[in-house]
C-alpha positions in Angstrom: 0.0 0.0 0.0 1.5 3.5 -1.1 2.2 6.2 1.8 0.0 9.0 2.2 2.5 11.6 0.6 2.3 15.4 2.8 4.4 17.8 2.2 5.0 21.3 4.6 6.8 23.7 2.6 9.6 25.9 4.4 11.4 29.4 4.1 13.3 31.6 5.3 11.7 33.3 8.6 9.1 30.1 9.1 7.7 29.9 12.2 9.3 25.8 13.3 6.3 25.3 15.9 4.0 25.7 12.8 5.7 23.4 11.0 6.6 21.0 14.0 3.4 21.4 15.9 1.4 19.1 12.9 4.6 17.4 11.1 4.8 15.4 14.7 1.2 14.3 14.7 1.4 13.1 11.1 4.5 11.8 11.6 3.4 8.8 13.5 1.3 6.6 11.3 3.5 4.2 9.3 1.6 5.0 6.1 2.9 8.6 5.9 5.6 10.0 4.1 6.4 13.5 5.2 8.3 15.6 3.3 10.2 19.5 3.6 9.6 21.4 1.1 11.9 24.3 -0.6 13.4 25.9 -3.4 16.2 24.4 -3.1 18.0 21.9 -0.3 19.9 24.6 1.3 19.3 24.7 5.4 16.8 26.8 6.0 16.7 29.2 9.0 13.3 29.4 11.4 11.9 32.5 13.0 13.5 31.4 16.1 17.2 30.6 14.4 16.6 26.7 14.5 17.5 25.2 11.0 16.0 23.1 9.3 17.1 20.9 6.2 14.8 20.6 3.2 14.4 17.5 2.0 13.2 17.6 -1.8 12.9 20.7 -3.6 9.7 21.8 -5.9 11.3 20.4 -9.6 11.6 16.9 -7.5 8.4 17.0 -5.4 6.1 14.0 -5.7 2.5 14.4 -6.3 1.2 15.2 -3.1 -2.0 14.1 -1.1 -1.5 16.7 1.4 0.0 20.3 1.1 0.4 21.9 4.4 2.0 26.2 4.7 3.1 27.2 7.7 3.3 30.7 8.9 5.7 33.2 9.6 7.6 36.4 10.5 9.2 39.0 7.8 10.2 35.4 5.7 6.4 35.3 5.1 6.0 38.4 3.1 9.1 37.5 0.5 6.8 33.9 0.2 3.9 35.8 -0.5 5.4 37.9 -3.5 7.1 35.2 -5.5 5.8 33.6 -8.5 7.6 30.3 -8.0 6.5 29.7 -4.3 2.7 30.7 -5.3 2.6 28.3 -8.6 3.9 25.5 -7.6 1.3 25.4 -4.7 -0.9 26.1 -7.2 -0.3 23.2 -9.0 0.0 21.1 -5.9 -3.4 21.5 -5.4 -4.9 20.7 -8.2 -4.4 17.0 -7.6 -3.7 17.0 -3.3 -6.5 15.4 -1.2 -6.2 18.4 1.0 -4.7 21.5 1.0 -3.7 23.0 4.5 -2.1 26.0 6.2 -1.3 26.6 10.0 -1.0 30.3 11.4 -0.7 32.9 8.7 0.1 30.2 6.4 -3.4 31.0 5.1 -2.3 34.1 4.2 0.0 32.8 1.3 -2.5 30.0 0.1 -4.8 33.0 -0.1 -2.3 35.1 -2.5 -2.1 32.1 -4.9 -5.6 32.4 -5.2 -6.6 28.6 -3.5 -8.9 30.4 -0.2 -11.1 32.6 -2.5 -14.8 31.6 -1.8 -13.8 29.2 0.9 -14.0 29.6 4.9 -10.7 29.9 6.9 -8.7 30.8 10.0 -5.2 32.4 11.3 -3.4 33.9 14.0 -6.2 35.9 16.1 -3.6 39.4 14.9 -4.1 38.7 11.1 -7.7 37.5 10.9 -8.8 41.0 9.5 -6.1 40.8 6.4 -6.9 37.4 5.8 -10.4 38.7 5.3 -8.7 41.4 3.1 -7.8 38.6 0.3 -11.3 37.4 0.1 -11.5 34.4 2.8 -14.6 34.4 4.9 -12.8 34.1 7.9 -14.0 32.3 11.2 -12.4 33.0 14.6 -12.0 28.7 15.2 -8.8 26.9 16.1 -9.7 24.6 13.3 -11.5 25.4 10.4 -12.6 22.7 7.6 -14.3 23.6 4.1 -14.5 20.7 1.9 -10.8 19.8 0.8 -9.2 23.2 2.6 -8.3 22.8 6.3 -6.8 26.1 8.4 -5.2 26.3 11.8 -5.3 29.1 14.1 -2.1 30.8 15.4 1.0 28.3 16.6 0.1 25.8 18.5 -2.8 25.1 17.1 -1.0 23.1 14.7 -1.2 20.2 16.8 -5.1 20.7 16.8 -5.0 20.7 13.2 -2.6 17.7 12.6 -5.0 15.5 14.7 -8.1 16.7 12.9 -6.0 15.8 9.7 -5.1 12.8 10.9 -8.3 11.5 11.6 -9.7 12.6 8.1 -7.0 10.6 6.7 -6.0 7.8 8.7 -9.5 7.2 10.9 -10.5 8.6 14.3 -8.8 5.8 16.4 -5.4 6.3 14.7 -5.2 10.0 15.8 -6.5 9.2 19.2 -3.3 6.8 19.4 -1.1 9.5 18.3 -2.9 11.9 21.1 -1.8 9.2 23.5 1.2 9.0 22.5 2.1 12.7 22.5 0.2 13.2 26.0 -1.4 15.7 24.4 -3.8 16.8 27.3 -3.0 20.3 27.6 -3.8 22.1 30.9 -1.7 25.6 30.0 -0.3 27.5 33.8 -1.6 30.4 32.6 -5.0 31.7 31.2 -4.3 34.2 28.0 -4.4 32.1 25.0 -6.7 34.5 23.4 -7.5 37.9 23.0 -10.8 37.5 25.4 -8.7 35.6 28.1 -5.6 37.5 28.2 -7.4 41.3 28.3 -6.9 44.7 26.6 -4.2 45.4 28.5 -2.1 42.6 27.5 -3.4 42.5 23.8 -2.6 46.2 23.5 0.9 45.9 24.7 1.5 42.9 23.0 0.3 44.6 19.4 2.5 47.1 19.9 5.2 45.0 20.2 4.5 43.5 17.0 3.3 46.8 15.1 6.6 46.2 13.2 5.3 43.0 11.8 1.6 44.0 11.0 2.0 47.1 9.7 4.6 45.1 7.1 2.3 42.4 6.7 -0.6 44.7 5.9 1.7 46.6 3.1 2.2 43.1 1.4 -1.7 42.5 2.0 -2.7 45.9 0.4 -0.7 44.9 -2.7 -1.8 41.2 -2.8 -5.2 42.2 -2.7 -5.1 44.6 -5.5 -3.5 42.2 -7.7 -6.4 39.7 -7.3 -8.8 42.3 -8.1 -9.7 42.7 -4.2 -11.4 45.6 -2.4 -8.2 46.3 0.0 
């Protein structure tokens, strides 16, 4: 029997928890084969300096069943610009059982045109220029529609990998794989979200990443207008 074949691709900038959070889960079953997807097999350097090594670039990447993009920080915006990165996820999903994204990783499969008409989610911070690109967005930590499946912000990569996982693979697989991750989160602290943390500490932590936005939104602006958006 042939391996379910997922690929996650990778850049510059990429947030590793988006990537790692889901590429564990699915990494269990013995029917998948996961893949690391870039340009080219040079190491690639993560938000948070960790590096990780590609391992098949887009010319050798087999057909895949599932395409996952992961989010990230300045990297992101250079992804969601370049022709190369946004066709060949185009073309990925014209035959992929699902096509996936974690954090703002919706963001880029919304610039290559593959969220339009669809519902979505995001990082809590981007939801409104997600909306910007024509997604009807919805404030869940896992959001299906049809063949497209979205993440929230981070960690909810883990929450999407499971529901994933039991698409593909059957609800008793991924409960196995909860097990075996001990995935029964009980966080120490309760601001996980906007609502729970408060204004205070959404407005101090916004302004500590009014860098980002603001950057994010220029790239949004221009994205939008070239799909023939209201921006």
């Amino acid at each position: 029997m042939s391996k379910l074949q997922i690929g996650f691709l990778i850049y510059p900038g990429v947030v590793q928890l988006d990537v790692m959070g889901a590429y564990q889960v699915l990494d269990f079953p013995p029917n998948t084969q996961l893949h690391l997807i870039s340009k080219s097999l040079d190491p690639i350097v993560s938000n948070e300096g960790l590096t990780f090594t590609p391992t098949v670039t887009f010319v050798e990447c087999p057909t895949l069943d599932v395409i996952c993009v992961p989010g990230g920080s300045m990297g992101q915006i250079e992804v969601m610009k370049d022709p190369e990165t946004l066709h060949f996820l185009q073309q990925q999903s014209k035959s992929a059982q699902y096509v996936t994204s974690v954090c703002t990783g919706s963001m880029i499969l919304a610039v290559a045109g593959l969220l339009q008409g669809y519902k979505a989610t995001c990082h809590w911070a981007f939801r409104d220029q997600l909306a910007m690109l024509g997604v009807e967005v919805i404030p869940e930590r896992v959001v299906i529609d049809r063949n497209r499946i979205t993440g929230a912000g981070v960690t909810s990569g883990i929450d999407f990998g499971l529901t994933l996982l039991a698409l593909l693979c059957g609800e008793e697989i991924a409960k196995m794989t909860q097990l075996m991750m001990e995935y029964t989160p009980e966080p120490p602290l309760n601001a996980g979200t906007p609502e729970k943390a408060g204004q205070e500490i959404v407005q101090t932590l916004m302004e500590f990443g009014k860098p980002l936005l603001e950057a994010f939104l220029t790239q949004t602006r221009e994205s939008a207008a070239q799909l023939n958006l209201e921006s």
